[in-house]
N, CA, C and O atoms as a GROMACS GRO file, in nm:
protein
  432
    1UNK      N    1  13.651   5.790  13.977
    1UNK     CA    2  13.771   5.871  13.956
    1UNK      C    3  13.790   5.902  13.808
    1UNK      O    4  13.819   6.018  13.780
    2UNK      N    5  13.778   5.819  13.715
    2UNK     CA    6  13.785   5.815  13.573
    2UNK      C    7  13.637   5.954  13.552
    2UNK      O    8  13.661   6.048  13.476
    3UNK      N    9  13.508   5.949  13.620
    3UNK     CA   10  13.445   6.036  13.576
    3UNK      C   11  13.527   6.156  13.586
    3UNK      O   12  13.578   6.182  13.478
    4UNK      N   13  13.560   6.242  13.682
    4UNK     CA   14  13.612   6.343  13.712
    4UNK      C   15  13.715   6.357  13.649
    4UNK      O   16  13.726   6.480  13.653
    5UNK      N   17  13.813   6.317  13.584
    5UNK     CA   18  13.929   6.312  13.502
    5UNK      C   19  13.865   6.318  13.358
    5UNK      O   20  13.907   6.403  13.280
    6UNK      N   21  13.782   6.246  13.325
    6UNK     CA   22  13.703   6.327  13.189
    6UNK      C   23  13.646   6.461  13.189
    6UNK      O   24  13.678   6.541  13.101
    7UNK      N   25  13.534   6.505  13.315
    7UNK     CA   26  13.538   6.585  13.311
    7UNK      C   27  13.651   6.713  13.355
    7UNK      O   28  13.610   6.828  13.343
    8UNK      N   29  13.762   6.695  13.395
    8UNK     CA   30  13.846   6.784  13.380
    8UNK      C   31  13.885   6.810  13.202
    8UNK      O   32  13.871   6.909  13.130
    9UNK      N   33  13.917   6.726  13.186
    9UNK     CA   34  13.990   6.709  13.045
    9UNK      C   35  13.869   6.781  12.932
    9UNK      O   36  13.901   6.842  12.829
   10UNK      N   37  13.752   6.760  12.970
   10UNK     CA   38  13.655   6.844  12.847
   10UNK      C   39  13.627   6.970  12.896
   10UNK      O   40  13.611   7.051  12.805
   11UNK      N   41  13.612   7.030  13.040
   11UNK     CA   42  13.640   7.152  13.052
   11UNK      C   43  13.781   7.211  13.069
   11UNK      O   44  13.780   7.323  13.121
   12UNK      N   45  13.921   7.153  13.032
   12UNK     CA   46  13.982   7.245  12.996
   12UNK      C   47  14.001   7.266  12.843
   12UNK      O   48  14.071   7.351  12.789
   13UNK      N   49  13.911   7.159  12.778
   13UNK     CA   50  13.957   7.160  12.630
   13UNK      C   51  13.851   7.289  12.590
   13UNK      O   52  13.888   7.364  12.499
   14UNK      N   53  13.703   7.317  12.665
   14UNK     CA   54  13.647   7.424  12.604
   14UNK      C   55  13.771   7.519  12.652
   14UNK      O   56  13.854   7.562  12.572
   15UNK      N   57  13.773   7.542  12.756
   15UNK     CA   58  13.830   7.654  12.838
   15UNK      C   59  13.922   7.739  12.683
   15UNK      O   60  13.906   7.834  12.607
   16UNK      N   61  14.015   7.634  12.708
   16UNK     CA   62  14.101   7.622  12.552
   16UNK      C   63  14.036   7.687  12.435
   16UNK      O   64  14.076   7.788  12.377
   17UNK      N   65  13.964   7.639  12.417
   17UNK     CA   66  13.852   7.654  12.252
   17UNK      C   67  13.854   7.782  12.289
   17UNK      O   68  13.941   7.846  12.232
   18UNK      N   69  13.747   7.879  12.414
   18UNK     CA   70  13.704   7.932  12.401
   18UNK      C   71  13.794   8.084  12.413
   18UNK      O   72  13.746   8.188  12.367
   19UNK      N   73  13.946   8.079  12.490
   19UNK     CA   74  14.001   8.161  12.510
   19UNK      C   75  14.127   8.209  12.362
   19UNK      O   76  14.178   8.311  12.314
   20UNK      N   77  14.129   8.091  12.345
   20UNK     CA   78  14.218   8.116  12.249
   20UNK      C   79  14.131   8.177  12.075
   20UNK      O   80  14.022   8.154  12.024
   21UNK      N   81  14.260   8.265  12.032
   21UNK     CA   82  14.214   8.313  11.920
   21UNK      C   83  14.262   8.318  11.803
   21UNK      O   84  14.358   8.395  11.790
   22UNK      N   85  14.228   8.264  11.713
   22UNK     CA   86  14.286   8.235  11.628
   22UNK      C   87  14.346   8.357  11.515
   22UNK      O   88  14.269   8.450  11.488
   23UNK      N   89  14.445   8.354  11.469
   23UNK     CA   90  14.507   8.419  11.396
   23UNK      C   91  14.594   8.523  11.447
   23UNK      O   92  14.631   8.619  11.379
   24UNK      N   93  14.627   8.503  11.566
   24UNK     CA   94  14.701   8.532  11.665
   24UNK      C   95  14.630   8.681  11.716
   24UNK      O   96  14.510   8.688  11.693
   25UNK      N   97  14.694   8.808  11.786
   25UNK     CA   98  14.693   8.865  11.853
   25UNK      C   99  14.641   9.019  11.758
   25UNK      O  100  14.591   9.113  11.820
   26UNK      N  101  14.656   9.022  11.659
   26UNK     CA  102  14.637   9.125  11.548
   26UNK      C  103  14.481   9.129  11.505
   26UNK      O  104  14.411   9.044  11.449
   27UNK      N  105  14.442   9.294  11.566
   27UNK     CA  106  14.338   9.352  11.555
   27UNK      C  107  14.307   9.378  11.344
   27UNK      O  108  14.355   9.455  11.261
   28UNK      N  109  14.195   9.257  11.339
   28UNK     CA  110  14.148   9.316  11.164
   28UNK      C  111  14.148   9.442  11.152
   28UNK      O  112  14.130   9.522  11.243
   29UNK      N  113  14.170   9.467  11.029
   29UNK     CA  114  14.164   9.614  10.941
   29UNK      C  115  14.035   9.609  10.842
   29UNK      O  116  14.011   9.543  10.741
   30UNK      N  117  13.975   9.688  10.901
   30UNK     CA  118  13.836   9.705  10.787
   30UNK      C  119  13.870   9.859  10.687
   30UNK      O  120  13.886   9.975  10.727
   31UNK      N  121  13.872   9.818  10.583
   31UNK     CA  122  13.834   9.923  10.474
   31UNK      C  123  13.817   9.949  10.359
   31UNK      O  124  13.826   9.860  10.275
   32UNK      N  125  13.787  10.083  10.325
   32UNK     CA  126  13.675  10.066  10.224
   32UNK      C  127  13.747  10.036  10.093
   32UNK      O  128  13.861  10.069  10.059
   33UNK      N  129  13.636   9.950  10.016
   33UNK     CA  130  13.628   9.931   9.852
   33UNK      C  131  13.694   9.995   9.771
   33UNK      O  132  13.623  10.083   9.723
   34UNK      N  133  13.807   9.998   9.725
   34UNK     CA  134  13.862  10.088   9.662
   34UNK      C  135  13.783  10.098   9.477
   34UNK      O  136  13.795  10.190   9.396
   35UNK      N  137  13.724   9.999   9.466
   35UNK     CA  138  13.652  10.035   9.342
   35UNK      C  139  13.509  10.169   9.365
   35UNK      O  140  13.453  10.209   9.468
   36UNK      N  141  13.494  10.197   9.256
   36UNK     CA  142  13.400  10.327   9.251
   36UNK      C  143  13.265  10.306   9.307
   36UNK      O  144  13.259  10.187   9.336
   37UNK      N  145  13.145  10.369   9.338
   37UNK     CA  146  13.056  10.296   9.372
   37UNK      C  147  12.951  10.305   9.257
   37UNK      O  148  12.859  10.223   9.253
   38UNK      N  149  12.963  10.387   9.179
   38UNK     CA  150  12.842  10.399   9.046
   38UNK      C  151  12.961  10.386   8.906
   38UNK      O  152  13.064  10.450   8.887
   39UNK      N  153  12.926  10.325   8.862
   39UNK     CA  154  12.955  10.251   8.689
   39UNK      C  155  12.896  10.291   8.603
   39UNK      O  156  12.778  10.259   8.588
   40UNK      N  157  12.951  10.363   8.531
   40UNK     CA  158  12.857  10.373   8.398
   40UNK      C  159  12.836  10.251   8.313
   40UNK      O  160  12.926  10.167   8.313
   41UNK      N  161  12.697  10.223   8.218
   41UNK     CA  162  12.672  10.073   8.195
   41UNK      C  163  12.704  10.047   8.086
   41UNK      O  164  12.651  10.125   8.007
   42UNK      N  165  12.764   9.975   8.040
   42UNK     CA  166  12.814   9.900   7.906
   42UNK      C  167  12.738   9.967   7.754
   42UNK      O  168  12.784  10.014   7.650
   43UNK      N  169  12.608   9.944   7.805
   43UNK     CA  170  12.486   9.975   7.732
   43UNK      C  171  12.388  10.061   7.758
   43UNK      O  172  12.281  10.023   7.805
   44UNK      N  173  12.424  10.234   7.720
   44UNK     CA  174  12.318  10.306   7.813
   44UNK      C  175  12.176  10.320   7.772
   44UNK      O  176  12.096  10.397   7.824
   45UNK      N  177  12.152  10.239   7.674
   45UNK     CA  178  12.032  10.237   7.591
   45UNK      C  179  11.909  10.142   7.658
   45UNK      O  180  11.791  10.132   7.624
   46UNK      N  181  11.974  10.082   7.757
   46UNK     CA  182  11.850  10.056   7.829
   46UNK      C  183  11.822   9.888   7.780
   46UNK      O  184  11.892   9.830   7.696
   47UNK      N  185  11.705   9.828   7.854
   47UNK     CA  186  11.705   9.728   7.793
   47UNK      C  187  11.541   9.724   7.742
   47UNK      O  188  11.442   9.764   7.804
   48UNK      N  189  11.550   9.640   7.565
   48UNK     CA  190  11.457   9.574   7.539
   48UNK      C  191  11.329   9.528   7.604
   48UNK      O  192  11.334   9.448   7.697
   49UNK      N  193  11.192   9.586   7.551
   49UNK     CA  194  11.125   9.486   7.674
   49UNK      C  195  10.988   9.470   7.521
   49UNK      O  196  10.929   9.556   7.457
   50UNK      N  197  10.985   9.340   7.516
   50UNK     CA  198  10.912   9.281   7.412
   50UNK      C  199  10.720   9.331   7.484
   50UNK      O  200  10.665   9.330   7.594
   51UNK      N  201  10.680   9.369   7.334
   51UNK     CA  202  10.552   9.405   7.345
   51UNK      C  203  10.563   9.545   7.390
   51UNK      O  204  10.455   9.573   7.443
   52UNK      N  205  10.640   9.642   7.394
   52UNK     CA  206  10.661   9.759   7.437
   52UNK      C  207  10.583   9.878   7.420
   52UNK      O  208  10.551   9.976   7.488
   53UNK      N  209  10.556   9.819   7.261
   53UNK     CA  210  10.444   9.930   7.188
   53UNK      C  211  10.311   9.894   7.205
   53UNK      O  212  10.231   9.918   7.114
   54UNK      N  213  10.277   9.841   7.304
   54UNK     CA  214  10.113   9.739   7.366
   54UNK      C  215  10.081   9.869   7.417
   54UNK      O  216  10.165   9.950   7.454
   55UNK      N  217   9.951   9.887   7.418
   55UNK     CA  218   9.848   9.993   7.459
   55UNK      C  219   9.889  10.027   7.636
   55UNK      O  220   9.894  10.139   7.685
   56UNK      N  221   9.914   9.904   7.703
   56UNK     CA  222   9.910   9.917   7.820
   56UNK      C  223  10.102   9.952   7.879
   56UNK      O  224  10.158  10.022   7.963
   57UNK      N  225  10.130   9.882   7.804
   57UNK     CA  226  10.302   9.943   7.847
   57UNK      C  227  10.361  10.082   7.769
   57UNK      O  228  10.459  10.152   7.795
   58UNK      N  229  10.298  10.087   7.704
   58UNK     CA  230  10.315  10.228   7.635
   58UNK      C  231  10.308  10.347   7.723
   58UNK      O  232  10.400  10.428   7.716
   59UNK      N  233  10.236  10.363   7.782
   59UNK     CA  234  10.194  10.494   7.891
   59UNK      C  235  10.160  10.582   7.861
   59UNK      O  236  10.183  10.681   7.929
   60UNK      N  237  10.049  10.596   7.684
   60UNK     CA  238   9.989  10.609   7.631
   60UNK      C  239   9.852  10.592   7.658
   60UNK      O  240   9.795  10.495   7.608
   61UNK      N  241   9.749  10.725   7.774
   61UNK     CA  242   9.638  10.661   7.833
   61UNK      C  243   9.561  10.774   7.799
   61UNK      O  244   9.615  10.884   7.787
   62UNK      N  245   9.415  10.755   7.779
   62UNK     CA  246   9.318  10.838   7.701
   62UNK      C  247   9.232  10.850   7.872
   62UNK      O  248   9.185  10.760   7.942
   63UNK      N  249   9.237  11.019   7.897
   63UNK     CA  250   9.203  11.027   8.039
   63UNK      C  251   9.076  11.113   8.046
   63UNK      O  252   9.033  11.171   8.146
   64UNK      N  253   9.019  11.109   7.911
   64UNK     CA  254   8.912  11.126   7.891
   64UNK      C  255   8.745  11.089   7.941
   64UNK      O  256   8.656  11.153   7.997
   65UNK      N  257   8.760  10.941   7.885
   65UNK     CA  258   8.695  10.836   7.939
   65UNK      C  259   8.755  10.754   8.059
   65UNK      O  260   8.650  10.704   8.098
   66UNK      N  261   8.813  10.725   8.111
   66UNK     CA  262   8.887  10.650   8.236
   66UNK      C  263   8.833  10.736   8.375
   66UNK      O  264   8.862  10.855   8.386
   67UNK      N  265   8.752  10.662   8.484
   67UNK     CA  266   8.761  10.702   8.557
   67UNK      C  267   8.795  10.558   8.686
   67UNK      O  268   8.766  10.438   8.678
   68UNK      N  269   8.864  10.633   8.792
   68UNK     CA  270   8.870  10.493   8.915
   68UNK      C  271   8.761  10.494   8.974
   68UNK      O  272   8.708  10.384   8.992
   69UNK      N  273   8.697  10.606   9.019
   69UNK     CA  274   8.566  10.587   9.123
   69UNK      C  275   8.478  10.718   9.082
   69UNK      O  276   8.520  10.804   9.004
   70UNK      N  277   8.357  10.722   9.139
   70UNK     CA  278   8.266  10.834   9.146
   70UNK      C  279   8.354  10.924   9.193
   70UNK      O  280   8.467  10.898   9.236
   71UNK      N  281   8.286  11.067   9.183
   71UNK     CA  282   8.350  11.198   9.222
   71UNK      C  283   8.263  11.188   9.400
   71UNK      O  284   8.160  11.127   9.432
   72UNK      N  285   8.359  11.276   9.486
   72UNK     CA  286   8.346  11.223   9.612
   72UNK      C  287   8.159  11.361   9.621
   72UNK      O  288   8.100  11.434   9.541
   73UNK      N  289   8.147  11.329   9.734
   73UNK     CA  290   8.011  11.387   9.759
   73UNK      C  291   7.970  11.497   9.788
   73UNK      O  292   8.069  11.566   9.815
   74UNK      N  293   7.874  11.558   9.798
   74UNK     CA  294   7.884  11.697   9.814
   74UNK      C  295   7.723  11.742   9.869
   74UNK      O  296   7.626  11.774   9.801
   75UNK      N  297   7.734  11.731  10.001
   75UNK     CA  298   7.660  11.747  10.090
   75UNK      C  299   7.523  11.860  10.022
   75UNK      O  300   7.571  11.963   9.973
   76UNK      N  301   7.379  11.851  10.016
   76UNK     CA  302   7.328  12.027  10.020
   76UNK      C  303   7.283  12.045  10.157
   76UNK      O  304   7.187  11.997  10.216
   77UNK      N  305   7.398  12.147  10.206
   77UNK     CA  306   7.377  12.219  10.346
   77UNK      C  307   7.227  12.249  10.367
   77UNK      O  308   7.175  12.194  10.464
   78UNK      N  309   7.146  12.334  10.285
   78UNK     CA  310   7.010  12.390  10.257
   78UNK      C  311   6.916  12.302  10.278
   78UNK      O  312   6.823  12.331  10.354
   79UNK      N  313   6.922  12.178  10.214
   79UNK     CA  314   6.862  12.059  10.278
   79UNK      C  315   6.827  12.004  10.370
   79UNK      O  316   6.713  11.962  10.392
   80UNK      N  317   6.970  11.992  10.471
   80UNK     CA  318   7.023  11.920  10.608
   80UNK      C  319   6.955  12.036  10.715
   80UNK      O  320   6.907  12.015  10.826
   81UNK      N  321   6.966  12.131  10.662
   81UNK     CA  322   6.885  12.264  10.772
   81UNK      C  323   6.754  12.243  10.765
   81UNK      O  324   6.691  12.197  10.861
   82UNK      N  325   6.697  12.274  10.648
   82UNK     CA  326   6.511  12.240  10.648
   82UNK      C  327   6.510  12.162  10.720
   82UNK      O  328   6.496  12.198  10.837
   83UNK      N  329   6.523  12.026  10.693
   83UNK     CA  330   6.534  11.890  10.747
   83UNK      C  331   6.506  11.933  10.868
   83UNK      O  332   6.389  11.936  10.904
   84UNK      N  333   6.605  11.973  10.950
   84UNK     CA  334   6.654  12.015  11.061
   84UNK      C  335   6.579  12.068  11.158
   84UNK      O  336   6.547  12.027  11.269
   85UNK      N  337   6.537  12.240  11.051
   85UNK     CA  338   6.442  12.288  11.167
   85UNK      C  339   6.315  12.250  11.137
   85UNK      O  340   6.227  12.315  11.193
   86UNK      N  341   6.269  12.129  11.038
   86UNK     CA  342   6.124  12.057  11.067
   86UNK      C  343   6.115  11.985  11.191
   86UNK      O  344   6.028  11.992  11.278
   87UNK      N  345   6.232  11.905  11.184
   87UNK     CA  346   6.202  11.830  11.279
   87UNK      C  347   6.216  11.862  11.409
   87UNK      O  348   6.153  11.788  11.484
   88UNK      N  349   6.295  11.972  11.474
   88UNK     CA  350   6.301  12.037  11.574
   88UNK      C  351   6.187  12.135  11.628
   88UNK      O  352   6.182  12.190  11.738
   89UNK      N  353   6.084  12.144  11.510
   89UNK     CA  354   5.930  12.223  11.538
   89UNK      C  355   5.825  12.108  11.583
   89UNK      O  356   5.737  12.120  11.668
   90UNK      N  357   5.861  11.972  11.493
   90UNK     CA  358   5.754  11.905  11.541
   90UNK      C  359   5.790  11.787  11.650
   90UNK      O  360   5.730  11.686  11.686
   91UNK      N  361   5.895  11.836  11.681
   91UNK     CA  362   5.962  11.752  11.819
   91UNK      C  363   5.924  11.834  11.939
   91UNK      O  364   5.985  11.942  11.938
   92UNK      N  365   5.853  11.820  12.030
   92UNK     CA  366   5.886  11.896  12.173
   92UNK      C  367   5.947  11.804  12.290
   92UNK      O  368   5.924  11.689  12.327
   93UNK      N  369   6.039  11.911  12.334
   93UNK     CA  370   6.105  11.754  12.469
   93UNK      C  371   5.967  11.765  12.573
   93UNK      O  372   5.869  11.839  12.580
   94UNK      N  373   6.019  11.644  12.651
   94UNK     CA  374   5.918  11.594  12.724
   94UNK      C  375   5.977  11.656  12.853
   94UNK      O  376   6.096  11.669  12.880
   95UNK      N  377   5.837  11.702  12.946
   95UNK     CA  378   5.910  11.782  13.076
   95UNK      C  379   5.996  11.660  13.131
   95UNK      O  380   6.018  11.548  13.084
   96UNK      N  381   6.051  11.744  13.288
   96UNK     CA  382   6.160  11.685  13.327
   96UNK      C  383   6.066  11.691  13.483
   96UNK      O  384   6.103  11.757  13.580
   97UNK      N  385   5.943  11.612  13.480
   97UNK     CA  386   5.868  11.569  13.633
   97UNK      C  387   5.928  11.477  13.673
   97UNK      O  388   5.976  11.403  13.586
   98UNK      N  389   5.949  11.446  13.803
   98UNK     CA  390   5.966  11.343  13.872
   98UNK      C  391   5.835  11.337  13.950
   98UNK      O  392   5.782  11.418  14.026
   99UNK      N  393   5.784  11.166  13.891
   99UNK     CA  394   5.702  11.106  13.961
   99UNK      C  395   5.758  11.030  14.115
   99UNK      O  396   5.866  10.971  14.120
  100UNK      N  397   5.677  11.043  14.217
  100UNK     CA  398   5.733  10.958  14.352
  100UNK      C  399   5.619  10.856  14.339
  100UNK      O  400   5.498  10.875  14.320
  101UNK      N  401   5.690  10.737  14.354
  101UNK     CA  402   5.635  10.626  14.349
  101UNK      C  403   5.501  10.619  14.487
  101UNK      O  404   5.485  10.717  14.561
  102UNK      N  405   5.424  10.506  14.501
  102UNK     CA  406   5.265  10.549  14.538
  102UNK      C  407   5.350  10.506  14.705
  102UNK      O  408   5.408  10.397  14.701
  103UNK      N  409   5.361  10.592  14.859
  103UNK     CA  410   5.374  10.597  14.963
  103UNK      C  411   5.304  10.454  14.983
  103UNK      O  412   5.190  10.439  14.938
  104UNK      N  413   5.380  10.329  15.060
  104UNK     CA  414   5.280  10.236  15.093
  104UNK      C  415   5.244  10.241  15.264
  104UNK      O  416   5.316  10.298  15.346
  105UNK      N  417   5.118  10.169  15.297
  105UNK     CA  418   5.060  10.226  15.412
  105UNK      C  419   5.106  10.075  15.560
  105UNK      O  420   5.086  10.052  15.679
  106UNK      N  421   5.166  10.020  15.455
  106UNK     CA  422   5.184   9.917  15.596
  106UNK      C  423   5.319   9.897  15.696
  106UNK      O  424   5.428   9.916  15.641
  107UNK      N  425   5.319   9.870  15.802
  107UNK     CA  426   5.426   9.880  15.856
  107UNK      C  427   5.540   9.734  15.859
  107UNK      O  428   5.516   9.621  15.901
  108UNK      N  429   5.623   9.769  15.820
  108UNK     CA  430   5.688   9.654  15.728
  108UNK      C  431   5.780   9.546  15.833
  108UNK      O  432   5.839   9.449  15.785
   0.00000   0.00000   0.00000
């Protein structure tokens, strides 16, 4: 009897928890930021960045000599044809016979 009387007592205490709401009955108010959304900055000069005048942060680049990769490829069409119709002169296809296998003579 004591079980069932606990469990009453902890499911009405969720029941409780879960229905009730706190801060009573009043739907929140969302809205917006009344501060600005862009600031101008204290300091429009930017910031400091040590070693600045270094060859590589400079953005100062000699594009002369610098390359990332080979230049891409460039097929000779004139080539790929010779090529082409050599090997298509000294290729002949092979006929299209059908051999029938040798008739055997015994009765199976």
């Amino acid at each position: 009897m004591g079980l069932y009387a606990g469990c009453l007592v902890v499911a009405c205490g969720a029941g409780y928890w879960l229905l009730h709401t706190p801060g009573g009955d009043a739907i929140p108010i969302v809205t917006a930021d009344a501060r600005p959304v862009r600031v101008r900055p204290e300091n429009p000069g930017g910031m400091s960045v040590n070693q600045a005048e270094n060859f590589i942060l400079s953005g100062d680049v000699d594009d002369s000599e610098s390359r990332l990769a080979a230049p891409p490829e460039a097929p000779n069409t004139k080539a790929l044809r010779a090529s082409e119709n050599a090997r298509s002169k000294s290729v002949k296809p092979a006929g299209n016979r059908l051999v029938a296998p040798p008739a055997s003579d015994s009765d199976g």
